[in-house]
N, C-alpha and C positions, 0 to 999 in steps of 0.2 A: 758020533763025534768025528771033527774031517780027521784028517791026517796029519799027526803034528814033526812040521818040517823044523823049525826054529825053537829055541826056547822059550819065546816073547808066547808062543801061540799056546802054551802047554799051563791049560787051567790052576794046573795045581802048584805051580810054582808061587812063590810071592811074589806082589806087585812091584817091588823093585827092581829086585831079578829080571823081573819079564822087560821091564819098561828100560834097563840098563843093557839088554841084549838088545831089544828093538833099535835102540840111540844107536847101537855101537856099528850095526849096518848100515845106517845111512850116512847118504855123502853130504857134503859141507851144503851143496844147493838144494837136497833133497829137506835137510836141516831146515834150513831159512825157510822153503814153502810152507812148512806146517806152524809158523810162528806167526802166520795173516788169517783172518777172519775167513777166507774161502780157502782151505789148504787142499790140497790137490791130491789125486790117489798118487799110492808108490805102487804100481803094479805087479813088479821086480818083485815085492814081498806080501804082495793080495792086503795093502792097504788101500782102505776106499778112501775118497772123497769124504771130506768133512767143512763143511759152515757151522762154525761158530755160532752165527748170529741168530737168537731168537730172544724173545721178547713175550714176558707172559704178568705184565702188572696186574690187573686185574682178569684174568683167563688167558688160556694160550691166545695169542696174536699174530695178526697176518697170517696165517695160516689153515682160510679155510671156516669152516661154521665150528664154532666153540661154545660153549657155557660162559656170558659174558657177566660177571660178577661188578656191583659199584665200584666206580674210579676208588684208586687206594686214599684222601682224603676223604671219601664217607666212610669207608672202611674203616678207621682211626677214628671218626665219628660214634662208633657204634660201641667202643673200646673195652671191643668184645675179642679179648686172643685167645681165649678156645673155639670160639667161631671163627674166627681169621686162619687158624691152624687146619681147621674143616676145610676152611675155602682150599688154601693153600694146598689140602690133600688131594680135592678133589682136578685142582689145575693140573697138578704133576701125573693125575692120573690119565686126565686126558691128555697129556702130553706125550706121556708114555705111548698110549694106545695109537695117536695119530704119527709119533715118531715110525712106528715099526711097521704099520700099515706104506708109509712113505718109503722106506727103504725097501719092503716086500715088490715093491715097485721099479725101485734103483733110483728113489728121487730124494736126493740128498742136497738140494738148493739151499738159500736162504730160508729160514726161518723153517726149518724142518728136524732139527736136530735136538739135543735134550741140555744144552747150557743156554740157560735164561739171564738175560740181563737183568735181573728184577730182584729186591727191590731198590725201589729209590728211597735212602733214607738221609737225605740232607735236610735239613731245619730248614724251616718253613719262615724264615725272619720277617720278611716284608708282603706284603699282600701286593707289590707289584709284578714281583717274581711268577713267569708265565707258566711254570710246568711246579708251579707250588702244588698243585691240584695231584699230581704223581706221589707226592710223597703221605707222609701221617701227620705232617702239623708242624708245630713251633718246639714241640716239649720233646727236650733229649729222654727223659723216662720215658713216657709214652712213646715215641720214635720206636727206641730200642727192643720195650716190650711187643710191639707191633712184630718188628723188624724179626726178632727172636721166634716168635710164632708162626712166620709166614716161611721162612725159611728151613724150618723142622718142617714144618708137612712139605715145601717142595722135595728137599733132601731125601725125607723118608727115613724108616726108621731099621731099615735091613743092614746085620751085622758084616753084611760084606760087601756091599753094591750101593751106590748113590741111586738114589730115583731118578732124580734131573738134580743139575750145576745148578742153584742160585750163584747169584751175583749182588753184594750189597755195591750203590754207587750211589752218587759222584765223589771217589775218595779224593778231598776233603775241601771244604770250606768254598762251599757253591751252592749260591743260590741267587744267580743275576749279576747286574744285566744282559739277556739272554745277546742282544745286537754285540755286545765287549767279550764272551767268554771266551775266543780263540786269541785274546790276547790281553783279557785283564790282570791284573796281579792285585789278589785280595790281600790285604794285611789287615791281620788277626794277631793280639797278645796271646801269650803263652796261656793264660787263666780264660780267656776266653774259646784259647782252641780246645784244651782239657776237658771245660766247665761245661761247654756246650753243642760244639761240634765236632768230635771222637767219639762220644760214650756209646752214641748207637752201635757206630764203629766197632767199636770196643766189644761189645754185647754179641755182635754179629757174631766176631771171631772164636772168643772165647768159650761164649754160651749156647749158641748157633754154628759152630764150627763150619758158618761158610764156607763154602770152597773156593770163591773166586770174589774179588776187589774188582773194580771198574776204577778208574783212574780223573778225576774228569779235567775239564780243556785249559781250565787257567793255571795262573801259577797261584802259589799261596807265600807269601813271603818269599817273592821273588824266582823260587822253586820250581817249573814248572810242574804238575801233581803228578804225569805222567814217568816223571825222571827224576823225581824228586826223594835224594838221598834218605831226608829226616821222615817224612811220611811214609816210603814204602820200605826202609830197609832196618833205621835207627826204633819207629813205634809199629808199623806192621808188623816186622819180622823180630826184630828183635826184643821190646817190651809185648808183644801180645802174644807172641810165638806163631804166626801166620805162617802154616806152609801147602796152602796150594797155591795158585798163580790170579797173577794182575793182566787187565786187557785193558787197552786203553779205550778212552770215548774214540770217536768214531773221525779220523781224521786229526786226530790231536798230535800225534808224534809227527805229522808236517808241520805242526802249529807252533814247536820247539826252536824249529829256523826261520819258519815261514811270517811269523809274526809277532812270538815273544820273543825272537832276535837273543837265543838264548848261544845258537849253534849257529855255522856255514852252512851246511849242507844238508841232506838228508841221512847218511854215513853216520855222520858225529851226533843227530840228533838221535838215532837206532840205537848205537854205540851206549849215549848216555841211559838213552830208556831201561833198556836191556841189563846194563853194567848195576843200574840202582834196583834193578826188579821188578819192571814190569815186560813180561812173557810173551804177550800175544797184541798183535797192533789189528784193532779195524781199522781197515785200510791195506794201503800197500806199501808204505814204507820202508816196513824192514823187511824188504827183498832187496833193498839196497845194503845188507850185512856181508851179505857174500866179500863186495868190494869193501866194504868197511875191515872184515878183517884181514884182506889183502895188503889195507893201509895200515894196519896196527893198530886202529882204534879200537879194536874187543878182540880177545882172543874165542877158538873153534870151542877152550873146555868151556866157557863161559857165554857160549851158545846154547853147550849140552846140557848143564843147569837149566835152563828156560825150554828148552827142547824135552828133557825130563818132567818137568813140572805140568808141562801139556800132555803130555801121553798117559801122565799117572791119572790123572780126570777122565784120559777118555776109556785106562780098563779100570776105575772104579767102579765106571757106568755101566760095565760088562760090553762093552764092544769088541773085545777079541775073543769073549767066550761063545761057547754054546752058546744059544737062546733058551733051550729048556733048562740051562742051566742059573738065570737070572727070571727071578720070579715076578720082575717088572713087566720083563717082556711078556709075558702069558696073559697080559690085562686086553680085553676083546673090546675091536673097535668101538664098538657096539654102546659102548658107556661112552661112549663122548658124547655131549648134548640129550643126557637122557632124560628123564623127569624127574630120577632120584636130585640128578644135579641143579637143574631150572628150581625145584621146592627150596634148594639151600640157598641158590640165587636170590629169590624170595623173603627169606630169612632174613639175610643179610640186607638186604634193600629195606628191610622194616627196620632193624636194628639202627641203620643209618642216618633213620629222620630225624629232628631236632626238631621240636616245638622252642621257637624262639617267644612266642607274647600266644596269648588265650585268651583276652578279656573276658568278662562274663562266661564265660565258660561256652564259648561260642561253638566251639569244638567240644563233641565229634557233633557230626550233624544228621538229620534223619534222612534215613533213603525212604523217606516216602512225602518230601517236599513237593509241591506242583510242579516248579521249577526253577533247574538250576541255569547260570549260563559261566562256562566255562569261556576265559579272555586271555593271549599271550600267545607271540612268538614262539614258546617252548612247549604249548600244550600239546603240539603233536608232532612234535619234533626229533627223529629216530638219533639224530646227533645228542644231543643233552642229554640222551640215555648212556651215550657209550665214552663219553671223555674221549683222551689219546689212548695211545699205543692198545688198542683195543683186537679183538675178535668180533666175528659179524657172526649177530644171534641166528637163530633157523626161526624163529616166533621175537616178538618182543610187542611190549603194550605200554603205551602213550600215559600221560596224567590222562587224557581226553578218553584213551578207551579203556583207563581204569575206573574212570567214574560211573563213564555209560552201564560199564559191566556190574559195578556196584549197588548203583538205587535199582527203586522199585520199576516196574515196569511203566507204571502210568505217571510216573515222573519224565517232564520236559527238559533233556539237556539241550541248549544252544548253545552254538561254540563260531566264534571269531578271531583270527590272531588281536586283531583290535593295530596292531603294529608292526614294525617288521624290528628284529634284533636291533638294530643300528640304524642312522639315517635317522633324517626332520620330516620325513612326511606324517599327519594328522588325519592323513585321506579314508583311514578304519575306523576314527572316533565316534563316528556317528554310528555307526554300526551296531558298534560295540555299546553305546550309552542305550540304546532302544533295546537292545536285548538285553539290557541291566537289569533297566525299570519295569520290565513284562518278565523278573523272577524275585523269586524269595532268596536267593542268595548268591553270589557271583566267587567262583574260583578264578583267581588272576595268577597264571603261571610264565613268572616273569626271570628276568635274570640275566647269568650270563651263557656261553657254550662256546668249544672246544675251538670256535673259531677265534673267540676273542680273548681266550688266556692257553700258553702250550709252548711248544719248542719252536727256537728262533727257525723261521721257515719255515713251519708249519701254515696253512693257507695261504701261503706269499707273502708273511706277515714277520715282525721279529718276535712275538710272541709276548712279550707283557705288556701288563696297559701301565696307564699312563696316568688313569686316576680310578677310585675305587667305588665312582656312582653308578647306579644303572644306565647303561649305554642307551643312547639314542633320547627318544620320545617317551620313553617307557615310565618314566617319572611323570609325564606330562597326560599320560593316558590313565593312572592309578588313580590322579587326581581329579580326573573327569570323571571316574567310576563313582570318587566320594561322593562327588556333590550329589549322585544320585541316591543317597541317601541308602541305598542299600548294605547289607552287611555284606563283608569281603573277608576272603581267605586270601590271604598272598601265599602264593609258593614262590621260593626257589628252586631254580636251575643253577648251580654256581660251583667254583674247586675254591674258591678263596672268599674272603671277607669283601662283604661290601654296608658301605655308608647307606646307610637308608635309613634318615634321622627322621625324616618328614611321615615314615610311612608306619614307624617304631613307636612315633605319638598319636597317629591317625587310625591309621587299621587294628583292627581291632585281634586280626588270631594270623599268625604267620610262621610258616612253617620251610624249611629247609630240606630238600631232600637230594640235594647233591646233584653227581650225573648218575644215577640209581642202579646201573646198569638193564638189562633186559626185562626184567620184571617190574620195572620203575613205579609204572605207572599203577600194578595191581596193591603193593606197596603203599602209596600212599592212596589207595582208596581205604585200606584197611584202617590206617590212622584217618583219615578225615569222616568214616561215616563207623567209628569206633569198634572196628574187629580187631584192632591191634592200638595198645598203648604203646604212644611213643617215650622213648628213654633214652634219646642219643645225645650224645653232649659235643659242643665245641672244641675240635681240634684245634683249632686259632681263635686267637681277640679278632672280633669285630670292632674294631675303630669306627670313632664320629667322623674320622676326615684325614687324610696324611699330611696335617699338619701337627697328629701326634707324633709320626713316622720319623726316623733319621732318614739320610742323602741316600738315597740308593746302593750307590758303591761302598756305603760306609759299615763295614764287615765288625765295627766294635758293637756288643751285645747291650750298650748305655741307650736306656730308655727303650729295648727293644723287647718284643715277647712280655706276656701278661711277670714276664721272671723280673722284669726291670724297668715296664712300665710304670708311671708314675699320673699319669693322666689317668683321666675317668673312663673307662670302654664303653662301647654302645653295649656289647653283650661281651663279657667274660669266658675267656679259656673256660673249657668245661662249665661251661652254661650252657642249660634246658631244663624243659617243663616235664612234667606229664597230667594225666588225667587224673591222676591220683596222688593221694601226701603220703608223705614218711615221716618218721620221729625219730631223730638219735638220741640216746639215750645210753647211761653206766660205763661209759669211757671208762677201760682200766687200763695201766700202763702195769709192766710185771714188776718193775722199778721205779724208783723216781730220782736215783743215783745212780752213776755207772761209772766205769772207767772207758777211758778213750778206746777200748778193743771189746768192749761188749754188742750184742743185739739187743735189743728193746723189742718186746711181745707186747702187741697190742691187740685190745679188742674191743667192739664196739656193739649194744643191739639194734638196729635196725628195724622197725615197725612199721607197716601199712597202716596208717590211720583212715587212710579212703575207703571208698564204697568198690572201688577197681580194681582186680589183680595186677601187677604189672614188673615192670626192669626198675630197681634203682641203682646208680651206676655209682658207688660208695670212693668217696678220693680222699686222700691221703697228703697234705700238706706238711713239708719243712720248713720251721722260720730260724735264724739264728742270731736275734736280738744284740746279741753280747757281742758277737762275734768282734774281735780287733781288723778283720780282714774281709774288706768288699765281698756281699754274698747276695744271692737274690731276697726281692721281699718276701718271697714264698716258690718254693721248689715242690710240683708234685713228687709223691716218692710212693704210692700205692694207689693198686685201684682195685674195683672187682663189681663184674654186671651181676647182681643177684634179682633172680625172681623171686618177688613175695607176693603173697594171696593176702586180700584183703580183710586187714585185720590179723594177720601171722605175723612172728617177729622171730628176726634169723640173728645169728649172732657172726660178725665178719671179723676176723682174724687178719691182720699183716707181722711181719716181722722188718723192722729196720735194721740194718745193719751198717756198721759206720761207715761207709763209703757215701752211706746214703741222706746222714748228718753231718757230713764234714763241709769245710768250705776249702776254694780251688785259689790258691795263691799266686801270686804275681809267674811264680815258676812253673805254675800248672801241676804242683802238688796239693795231693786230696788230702786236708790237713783236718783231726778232731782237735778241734780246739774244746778249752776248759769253758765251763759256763753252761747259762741257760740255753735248751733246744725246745722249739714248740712245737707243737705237732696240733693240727684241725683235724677234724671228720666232717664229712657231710655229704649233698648232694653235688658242692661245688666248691669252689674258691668262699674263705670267709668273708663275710662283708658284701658280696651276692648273692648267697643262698643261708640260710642257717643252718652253722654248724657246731660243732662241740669242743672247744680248745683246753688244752691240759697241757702241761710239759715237764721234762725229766731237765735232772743236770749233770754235765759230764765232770767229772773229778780226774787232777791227776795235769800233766805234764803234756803239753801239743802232742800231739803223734800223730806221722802219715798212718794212713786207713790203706796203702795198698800193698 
């Protein structure tokens, strides 16, 4: 162990201590450097260099060859959170590993450090939203449950050390349009901001004990989120008990003067960030605090708050101890990108797919066809594997060379883009129509990619579309495939819902498999030539058109998400196939009477009636019929991927509890009201799949649930 000069340096003190003597040495400028995203060594006291910034949504990012796991919207597809929890252990692992290799080095730049801005858990409202593909969906349950999952394995479960910093973000009420967020101002009611876009929030902190908020660029009711008294100080800090630290999106505390014309100067916009609670600015902003507190607008003690809150994160993480003394650190290179990791890649990539339609049971299909011809832009397209904010695999495999790899040998694949992503050109139809007609089956892997939905500036572009059909010609080449009377598989490449009403009544078996990450393409050979049943369900409604859609900027929850939809969907929240059936059966509720402070224990059997082993992904509906107070038509509130063998029957358990049956009133109180509560089972939303409905009733006098 070196030599301990200071108190801050001495292991065995507590982290307060340490982190209260560290503050109390530094000077007012030395203070403000380590409150920006690149904070700088203090030599004087053998402080190194630290960047904040790293980025690990679906595997570590930027930083080199990683284990690149499915974009986080297939992941929430699979709505698998002890798989999600796996991923998430295995990301923190190789973070770890590649963290400590980098500093063995002295290479402490961007994206090398152990606080991950991840996840994204903003609602998934509108399918024009360009970085909707980054988050889990539409459903504040499932968000949260995600969110909760992902964040336990980054964290880690060591009684004295963080693994790595998660980051939940955009706190709060963001999701578009991406060209307006440095100076939109979302307005959200109080029942709406409660009911639908906190709870992840909420989950994070509480259940997840997050270490770190992200802040993001707009205002929320005028507010800007970054400075924003009622969101960081009045329900972070004070209703959820939040105490590690906030950092702002990336450029946002310029965004406070610069274009929500909230503040003057740069001074007073620091001043205000800072003064409501958030800690750390990407950017360089508040290196303008120094002169701020010279003007009196924030006092040096109400720097050392936010200067404490930083330092406590970074000896959680064990950076001022020993290394043999943090058992993160001892994890050997050598696991980063290994096979154990790629298999769970794998995993996960299967779990993700979504059989959207099967006609005739057209799927799976045989690998010993004469042949096949695979057609699309996306079939061998290394981008639609990896979404944003990604890592660069060491290996990765195509739809095109998962198929090759899949059939028989003396089977014929031919492959054509047939089209390009975007663009009127028809100049591949011919191509592609002749190699139709000379196979038994054609795979068309069509869609979107990370070019045409993502963050504003992301390819030169502002990042969301503008309508929700298949870009280009792409429409126009499916249909030239039909007339060849051949049978067609469609995949998707896509982070969001798309209208494909033409193709929903025409093709016959079409399948979703996201941006899959690195194994994408071995993934869905396993479901299309049936080495893997698929069971993934819809994170969002697929709409017929965004003429079910509200106005873009319009942040009210009326008529939005399958929770308040009222129109008919093309495919339903938590819609999918598989190859095989189930039967619910002997709904029992442990009550059929409670009072407004009880749980309800429920259980349900569950049966493979098919001939297939496989996942069925069992959910949990709220309806609150009675209610006197505006509530969704139906709220999921459980779920759970259970394997069943063909012909076994499991029996699935949830527990409600009344937060979980309340409904969210104009004040943003989670209220049990008296009356009937229904509850479904099944593979999906009722009235799209068959499920089993029963219901209990609450007795007794309104009560808040929280």
């Amino acid at each position: 162990m070196a030599d301990i000069e200071f108190p801050f340096q001495d292991p065995s003190l507590p982290i307060e201590q340490r982190v209260d003597d560290l503050v109390s040495r530094l000077t007012l400028d030395e203070k403000v450097s380590q409150m920006v995203h690149s904070a700088p060594a203090i030599s004087r006291l053998g402080i190194p260099e630290y960047n904040w910034w790293n980025e690990c949504l679906h595997g570590v990012a930027r930083a080199g060859i990683a284990t690149v796991f499915p974009q986080a919207i297939g992941m929430s597809a699979s709505w698998d959170k002890k798989l999600l929890y796996e991923v998430a252990t295995v990301i923190s692992t190789e973070a770890r590993a590649k963290h400590h290799e980098f500093a063995r080095h002295n290479d402490r730049g961007i994206y090398k450090g152990l606080t991950f801005w991840s996840p994204n858990i903003n609602i998934f409202r509108d399918p024009r939203w360009g970085r909707g593909h980054e988050t889990y969906g539409e459903d504040p349950y499932l968000t949260g449950e995600m969110a909760v999952a992902f964040i336990k394995g980054l964290q880690g479960d060591d009684p004295k050390y963080l693994k790595v910093v998660a980051t939940a973000k955009h706190y709060a009420v963001h999701s578009g349009p991406e060209k307006d967020r440095h100076h939109f101002n979302a307005v959200v009611s109080k029942k709406d901001l409660y009911e639908t876009y906190l709870p992840a929030f909420k989950k994070s902190v509480k259940e997840a004990k997050v270490e770190s908020i992200m802040g993001a660029y707009n205002r929320t009711n005028g507010e800007a989120c970054c400075a924003s008294v009622t969101l960081l100080q009045k329900i972070l800090r004070e209703e959820w008990g939040f105490n590690g630290y906030v950092v702002s999106d990336c450029g946002a505390i310029d965004d406070i003067h610069a274009h929500h014309k909230l503040t003057q100067s740069p001074e007073e916009s620091s001043a205000l960030a800072v003064k409501n609670g958030c800690e750390l600015n990407c950017g360089g902003t508040y290196n303008s605090l120094v002169k701020a507190v010279r003007e009196g607008l924030i006092s040096e003690d109400e720097i050392n708050i936010a200067v404490k809150r930083l330092f406590t994160a970074r000896f959680k993480l064990g950076m001022f101890d020993p290394e043999e003394m943090v058992s993160y650190a001892q994890i050997p290179y050598e696991v980063n990108d290994c096979e154990e990791h790629r298999k769970l890649a794998l995993e996960m990539a299967r779990k993700t797919i979504v059989l959207l339609k099967n006609e005739n049971n057209l799927l799976p299909l045989s690998k010993d066809l004469k042949a096949i011809t695979v057609i699309g832009p996306n079939a061998d397209n290394l981008e639609v594997l990896l979404g944003n904010y990604n890592g660069t695999p060491s290996r990765y495999v195509t739809p095109l060379q998962g198929i090759r790899d899949k059939v028989s040998p003396k089977t014929k694949v031919y492959y054509t883009p047939g089209c390009e992503l975007i663009g009127r050109s028809k100049h591949g139809f011919s191509e592609a129509i002749s190699m139709a007609e000379g196979s038994d089956v054609v795979i068309m892997v069509m869609g979107l990619s990370p070019r045409l939905e993502g963050e504003e500036g992301e390819w030169g572009g502002e990042g969301d579309r503008t309508n929700i059909d298949l870009p280009g010609v792409q429409h126009d080449l499916i249909e030239a495939i039909y007339e060849t009377g051949k049978p067609i598989v469609l995949v998707l490449t896509n982070g969001s819902a798309l209208a494909i009403n033409w193709e929903a009544r025409h093709i016959p078996a079409i399948v979703d498999i996201w941006y899959p990450g690195e194994e994408g393409g071995t993934a869905l050979a396993d479901v299309l030539f049936g080495d893997y049943n698929p069971a993934g369900r819809l994170p969002v409604t697929f709409m017929k058109s965004l003429d079910q859609v509200p106005e873009f900027t319009d942040y009210s929850m009326k008529n939005r998400t399958y929770r308040y939809m009222k129109d008919e969907p093309l495919w339903a929240f938590g819609y999918g196939l598989s190859y095989t059936k189930f039967r619910y059966s002997n709904l029992k509720l442990n009550k059929t009477e409670i009072s407004p402070t009880e749980n309800v224990e429920i259980q349900v059997d569950v049966e493979n009636i098919g001939k297939v082993d496989g996942d069925e992904v069992v959910q949990l509906y709220v309806s609150t019929p009675e209610s006197p107070i505006l509530a969704p038509i139906r709220s999921l509130q459980g779920f759970d991927r259970v394997f069943i063998r063909s012909g076994e029957k499991k029996i699935v358990k949830f527990t409600l509890k009344p937060e979980q049956f309340a409904v969210v009133d104009e004040e943003g109180r989670f209220m049990v009201m008296p009356g009937k509560i229904e509850i479904s089972i099944g593979g999906g939303q009722p009235g799209f799949t068959d499920t089993i409905i029963d219901s209990f009733k609450v007795v007794g006098q309104p009560t808040r649930a929280e």
